[in-house]
C-alpha positions in Angstrom: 39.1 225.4 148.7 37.8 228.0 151.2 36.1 230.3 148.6 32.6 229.2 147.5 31.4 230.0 144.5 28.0 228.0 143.8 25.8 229.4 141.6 28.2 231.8 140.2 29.1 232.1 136.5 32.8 232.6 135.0 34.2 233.6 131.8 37.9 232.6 131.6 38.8 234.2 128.2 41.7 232.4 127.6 41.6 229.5 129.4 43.3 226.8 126.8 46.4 226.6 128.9 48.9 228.3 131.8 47.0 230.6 134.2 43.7 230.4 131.8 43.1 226.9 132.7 44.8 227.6 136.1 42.6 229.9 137.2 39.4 228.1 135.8 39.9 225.1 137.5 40.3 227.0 140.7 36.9 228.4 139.9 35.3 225.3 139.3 37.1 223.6 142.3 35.1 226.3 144.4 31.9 225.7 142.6 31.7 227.8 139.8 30.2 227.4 136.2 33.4 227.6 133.7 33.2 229.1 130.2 36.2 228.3 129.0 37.5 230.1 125.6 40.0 229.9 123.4 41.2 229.0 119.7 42.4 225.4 119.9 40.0 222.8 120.2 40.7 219.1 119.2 40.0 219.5 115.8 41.2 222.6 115.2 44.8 224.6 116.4 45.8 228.0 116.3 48.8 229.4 115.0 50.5 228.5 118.3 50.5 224.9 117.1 50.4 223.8 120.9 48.6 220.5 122.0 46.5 221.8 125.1 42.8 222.0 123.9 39.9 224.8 125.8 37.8 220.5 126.0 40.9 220.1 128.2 40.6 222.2 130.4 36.4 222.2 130.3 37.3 218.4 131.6 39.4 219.6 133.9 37.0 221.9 135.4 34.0 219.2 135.5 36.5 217.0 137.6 37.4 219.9 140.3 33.8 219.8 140.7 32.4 222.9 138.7 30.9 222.9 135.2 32.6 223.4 132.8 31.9 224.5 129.1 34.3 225.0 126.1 33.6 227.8 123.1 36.1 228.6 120.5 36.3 231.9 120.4 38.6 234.1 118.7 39.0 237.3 120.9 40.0 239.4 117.7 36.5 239.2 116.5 34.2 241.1 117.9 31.3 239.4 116.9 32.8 236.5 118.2 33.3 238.3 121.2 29.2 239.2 120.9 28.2 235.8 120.5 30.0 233.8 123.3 28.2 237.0 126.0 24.7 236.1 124.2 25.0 232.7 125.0 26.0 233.4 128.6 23.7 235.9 129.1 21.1 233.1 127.2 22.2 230.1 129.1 23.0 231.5 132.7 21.2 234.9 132.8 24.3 236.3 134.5 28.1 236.5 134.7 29.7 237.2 137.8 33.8 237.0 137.2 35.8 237.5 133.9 39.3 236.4 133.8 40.6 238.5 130.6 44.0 236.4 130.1 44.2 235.8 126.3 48.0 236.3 125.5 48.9 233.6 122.8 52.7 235.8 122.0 55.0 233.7 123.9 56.3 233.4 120.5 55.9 236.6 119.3 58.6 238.0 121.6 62.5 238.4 120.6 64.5 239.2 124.1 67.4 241.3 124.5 66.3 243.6 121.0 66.1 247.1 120.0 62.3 248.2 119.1 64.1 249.1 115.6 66.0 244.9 115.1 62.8 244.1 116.8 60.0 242.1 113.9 57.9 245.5 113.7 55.1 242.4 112.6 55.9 240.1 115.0 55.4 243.1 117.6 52.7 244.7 116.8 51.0 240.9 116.5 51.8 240.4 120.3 50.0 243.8 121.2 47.0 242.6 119.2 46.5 239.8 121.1 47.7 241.2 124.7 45.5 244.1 124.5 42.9 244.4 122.0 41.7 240.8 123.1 41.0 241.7 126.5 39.6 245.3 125.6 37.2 243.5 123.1 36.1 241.1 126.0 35.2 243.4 128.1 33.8 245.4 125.8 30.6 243.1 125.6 31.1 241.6 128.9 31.0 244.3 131.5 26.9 245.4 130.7 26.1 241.8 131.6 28.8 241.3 134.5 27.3 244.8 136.2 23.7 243.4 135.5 24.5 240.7 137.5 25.3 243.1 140.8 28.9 244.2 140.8 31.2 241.2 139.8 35.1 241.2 139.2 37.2 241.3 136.8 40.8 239.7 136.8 43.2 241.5 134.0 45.6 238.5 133.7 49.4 240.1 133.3 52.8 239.4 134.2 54.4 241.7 137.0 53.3 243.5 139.8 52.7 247.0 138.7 55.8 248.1 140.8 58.2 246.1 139.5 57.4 246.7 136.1 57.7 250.5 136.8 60.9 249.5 137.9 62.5 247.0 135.5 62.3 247.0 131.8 61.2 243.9 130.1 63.6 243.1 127.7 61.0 244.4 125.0 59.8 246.8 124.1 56.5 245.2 122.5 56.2 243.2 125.7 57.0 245.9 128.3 54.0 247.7 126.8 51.6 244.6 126.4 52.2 243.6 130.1 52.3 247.4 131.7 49.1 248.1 129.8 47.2 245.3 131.2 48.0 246.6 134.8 46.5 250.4 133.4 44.1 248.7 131.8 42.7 247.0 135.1 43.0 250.4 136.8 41.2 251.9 134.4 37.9 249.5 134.4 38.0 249.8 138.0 36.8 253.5 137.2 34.2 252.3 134.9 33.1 249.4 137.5 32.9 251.7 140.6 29.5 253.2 140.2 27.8 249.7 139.3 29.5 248.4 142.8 32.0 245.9 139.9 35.8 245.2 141.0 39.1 245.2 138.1 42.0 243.9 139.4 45.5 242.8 138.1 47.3 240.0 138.6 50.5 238.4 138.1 51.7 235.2 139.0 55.1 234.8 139.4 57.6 232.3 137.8 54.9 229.9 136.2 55.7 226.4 135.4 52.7 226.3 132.6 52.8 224.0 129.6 55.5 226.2 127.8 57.5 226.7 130.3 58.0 223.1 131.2 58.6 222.2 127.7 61.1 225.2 127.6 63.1 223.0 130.2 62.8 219.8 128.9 60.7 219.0 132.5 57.6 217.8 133.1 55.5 218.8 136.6 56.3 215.5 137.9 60.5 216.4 137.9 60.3 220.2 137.5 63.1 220.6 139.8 65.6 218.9 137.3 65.5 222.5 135.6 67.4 223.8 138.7 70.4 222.6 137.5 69.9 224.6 134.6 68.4 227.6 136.5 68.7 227.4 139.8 66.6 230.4 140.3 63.9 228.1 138.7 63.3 226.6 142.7 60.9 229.4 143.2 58.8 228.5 140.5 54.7 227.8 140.8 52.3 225.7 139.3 49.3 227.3 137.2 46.8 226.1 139.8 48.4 228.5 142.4 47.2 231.8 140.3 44.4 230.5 140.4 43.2 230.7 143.9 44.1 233.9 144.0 41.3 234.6 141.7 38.9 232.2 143.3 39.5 233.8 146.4 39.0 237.1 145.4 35.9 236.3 143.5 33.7 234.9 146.5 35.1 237.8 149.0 32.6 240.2 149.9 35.2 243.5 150.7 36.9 242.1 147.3 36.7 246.0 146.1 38.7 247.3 148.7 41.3 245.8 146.1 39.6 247.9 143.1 42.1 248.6 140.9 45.2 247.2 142.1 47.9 245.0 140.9 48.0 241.9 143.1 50.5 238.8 142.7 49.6 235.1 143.7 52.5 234.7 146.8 51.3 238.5 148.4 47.7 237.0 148.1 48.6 234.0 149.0 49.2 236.1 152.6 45.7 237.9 152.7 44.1 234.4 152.3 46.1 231.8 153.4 46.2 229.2 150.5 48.8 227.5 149.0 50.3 226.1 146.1 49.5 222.6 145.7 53.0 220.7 146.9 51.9 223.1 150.4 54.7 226.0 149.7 53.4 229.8 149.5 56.3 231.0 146.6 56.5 234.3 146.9 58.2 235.0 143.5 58.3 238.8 143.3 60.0 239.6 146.3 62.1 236.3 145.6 63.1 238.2 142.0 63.8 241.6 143.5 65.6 240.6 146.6 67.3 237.0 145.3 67.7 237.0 141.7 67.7 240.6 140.2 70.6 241.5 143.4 72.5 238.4 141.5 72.8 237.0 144.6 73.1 232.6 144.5 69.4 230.6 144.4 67.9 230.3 148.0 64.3 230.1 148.5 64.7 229.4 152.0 61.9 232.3 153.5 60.7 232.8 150.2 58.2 229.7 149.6 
């Protein structure tokens, strides 16, 4: 990892799975101390009902060579919310990066439905936790992250601000979660400007996180066996490659000429040369508008 972040101090709200724990082992793997957040610990699980576990991915952190450190924290209650940031602030006396990606609605979302078929609770569940979660977070995070000198804040989303301009996303609820994370970002970069603090969005592109995989009956180790069901699946990335993205843009000192923007792993992956971990730079966006949405056949070749 080129980016160095000793000495620095992360919150990745979020961080129990997919680009959470992604991203926060990225930022341990460049030095970085990890608060990792969530609802499901090992003796305890959230409605999801999935296995992964914010110990998990504090272990995971610890072995990239960072620190990491699991709360629970629900990200609905503010004085959750108030707690975790007085135990940073307590512990560390500073926070340089937050990584707003709570999400927890992957299955909250019914595809292909009118907002009027659409579960009205169901929906207005997803944009609870898409949106009030981060706007919470960074409610009592920002005063400490600009007390530190600036530091950056990563609105976790999925799609480049273009595309989803662009291209409805098969929901209504989760055309508006997604779209308003992007604003959201935009509109802390405002807020962040005069304190010398950086919002940024960012997207990865066709994630192959714990619920995906599972979704394809895969595992990391034979992911490309889904490209017999999907063949579009081949431009796929692993969580880890969102994550340097972030890690990246953390430790770089012109990071706010980016202030405000919507950024995607494979176009960073440009500006700073990494990779995802098999070596490939998947550049899934243009992959999806070029490739897939033209219904033209699966080819990565020139696009990873």
């Amino acid at each position: 990892m080129a980016s160095n972040l000793e000495g620095k101090v992360a919150l990745a709200a979020g961080g129990t799975r997919g680009a959470g724990r992604g991203i926060a082992v990225e930022l341990g793997a460049a030095g970085a101390t990890v608060y990792v957040t969530g609802r499901t610990t090992r003796g305890r699980r959230s409605e999801y009902g999935r296995p992964e576990t914010i110990e998990e991915t504090a272990e995971l952190v610890n072995e990239a060579g960072g620190r990491g450190i699991a709360v629970r924290v629900d990200h609905l209650e503010p004085d959750e919310v108030r707690a975790l940031v007085e135990r940073i602030e307590g512990e560390q006396g500073r926070l340089d990066v937050l990584v707003n990606d709570v999400w927890g609605a992957e299955y909250l979302a019914e595809w292909n439905v009118p907002v009027w078929e659409h579960s009205l609770e169901k929906g207005l569940r997803m944009l609870r936790l898409a949106i009030d979660t981060h706007i919470v977070t960074s409610h009592f995070a920002l005063p400490l992250l600009i007390k530190s000198g600036g530091g950056l804040v990563v609105e976790m989303t999925d799609g480049t601000a273009e595309y989803n301009e662009k291209n409805y996303r098969l929901s209504l609820f989760y055309d508006l979660a997604k779209t308003a994370v992007i604003r959201m970002a935009w509109a802390q970069a405002q807020d962040l400007r005069p304190h010398r603090g950086t919002a940024v969005a960012l997207t990865p592109g066709w994630m192959r996180s714990e619920i995906m995989l599972d979704a394809f009956g895969v595992a990391e180790s034979n992911w490309r066996d889904a490209t017999a069901r999907e063949p579009h699946f081949a431009i796929s990335e692993t969580p880890r490659y969102v994550g340097r993205p972030a890690a990246h843009l953390a430790s770089d000192p012109e990071v706010a000429r980016f202030n405000g923007r919507s950024l995607s792993s494979g176009a960073l992956a440009k500006e700073y040369g990494f990779t995802d971990l098999d070596g490939s730079q998947p550049d899934a966006w243009r992959y999806i508008v070029e490739v897939q949405d033209a219904a033209r056949p699966a080819d990565v070749a020139g696009y990873r």
